[in-house]
C-alpha positions as CSV (number, residue, x, y, z in Angstrom):
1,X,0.0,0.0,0.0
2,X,1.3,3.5,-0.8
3,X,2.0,6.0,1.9
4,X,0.3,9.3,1.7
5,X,3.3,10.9,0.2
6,X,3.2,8.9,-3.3
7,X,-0.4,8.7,-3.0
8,X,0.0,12.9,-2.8
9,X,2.4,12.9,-5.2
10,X,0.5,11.0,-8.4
11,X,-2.7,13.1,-7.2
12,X,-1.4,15.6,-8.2
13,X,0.6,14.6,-11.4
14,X,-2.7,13.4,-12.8
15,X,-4.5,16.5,-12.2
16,X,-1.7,17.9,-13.9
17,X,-1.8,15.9,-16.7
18,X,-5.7,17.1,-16.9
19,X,-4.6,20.6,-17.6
20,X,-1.7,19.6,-20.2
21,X,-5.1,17.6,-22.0
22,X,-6.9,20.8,-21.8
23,X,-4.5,23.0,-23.3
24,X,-3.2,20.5,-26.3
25,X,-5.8,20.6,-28.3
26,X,-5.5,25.1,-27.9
27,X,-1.5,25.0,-28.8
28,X,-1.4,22.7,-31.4
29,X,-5.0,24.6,-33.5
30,X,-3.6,27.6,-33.1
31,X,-7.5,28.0,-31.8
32,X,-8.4,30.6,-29.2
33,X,-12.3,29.4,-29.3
34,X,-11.6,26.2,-29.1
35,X,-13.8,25.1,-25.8
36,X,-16.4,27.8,-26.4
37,X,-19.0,25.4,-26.9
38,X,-17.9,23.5,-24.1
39,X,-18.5,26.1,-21.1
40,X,-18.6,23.4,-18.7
41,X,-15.3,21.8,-19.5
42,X,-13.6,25.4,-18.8
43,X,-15.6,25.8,-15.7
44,X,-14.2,22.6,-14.4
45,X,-10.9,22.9,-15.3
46,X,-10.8,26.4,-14.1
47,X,-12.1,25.6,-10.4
48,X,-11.4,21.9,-9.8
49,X,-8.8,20.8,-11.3
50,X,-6.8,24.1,-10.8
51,X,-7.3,24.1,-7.2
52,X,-6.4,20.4,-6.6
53,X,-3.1,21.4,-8.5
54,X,-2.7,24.4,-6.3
55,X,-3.4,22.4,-3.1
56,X,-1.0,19.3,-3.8
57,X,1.3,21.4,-5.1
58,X,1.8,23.2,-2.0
59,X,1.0,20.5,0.4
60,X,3.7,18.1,-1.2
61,X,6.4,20.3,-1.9
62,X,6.5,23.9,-0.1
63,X,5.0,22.7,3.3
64,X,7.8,20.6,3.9
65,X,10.7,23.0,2.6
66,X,8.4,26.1,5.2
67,X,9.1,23.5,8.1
68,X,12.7,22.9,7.6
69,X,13.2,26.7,7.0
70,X,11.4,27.0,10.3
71,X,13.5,24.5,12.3
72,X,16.7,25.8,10.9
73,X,15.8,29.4,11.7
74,X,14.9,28.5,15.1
75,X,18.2,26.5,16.1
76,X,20.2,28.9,14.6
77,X,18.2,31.3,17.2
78,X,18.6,29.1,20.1
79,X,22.5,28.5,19.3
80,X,22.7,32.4,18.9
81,X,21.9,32.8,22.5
């Protein structure tokens, strides 16, 4: 069974992958319009799968990196003393 942190890690990969899909089919037609008559494909890709993106992003990779800045800056207070 995966832990949470590869589980984490390919949640967000495939939402990722979601908005690579999304934008193909724009970069390679050269087509600004092309989900215009698709309003609800936008409308999910803009709120759901944008924010899940946002969320694992920052849960997975800048939560830990804020807690080790954290740690550091406080020994480096506490052996400054």
């Amino acid at each position: 069974m995966a832990n949470w942190n590869t589980r984490l890690r390919w949640i967000h990969l495939g939402f990722g992958l979601m908005i690579s899909a999304y934008f193909f089919p724009i970069t390679m037609n050269q087509d600004v319009n092309f989900w215009d008559d698709r309003p609800q494909v936008t409308m999910f890709v803009g709120g759901v799968v944008m924010a899940v993106v946002f969320w694992t992003g920052i849960i997975k990779w800048q939560l830990p990196r804020i807690k080790k800045w954290n740690r550091n800056r406080k020994k480096a207070a506490a052996a400054a003393e």
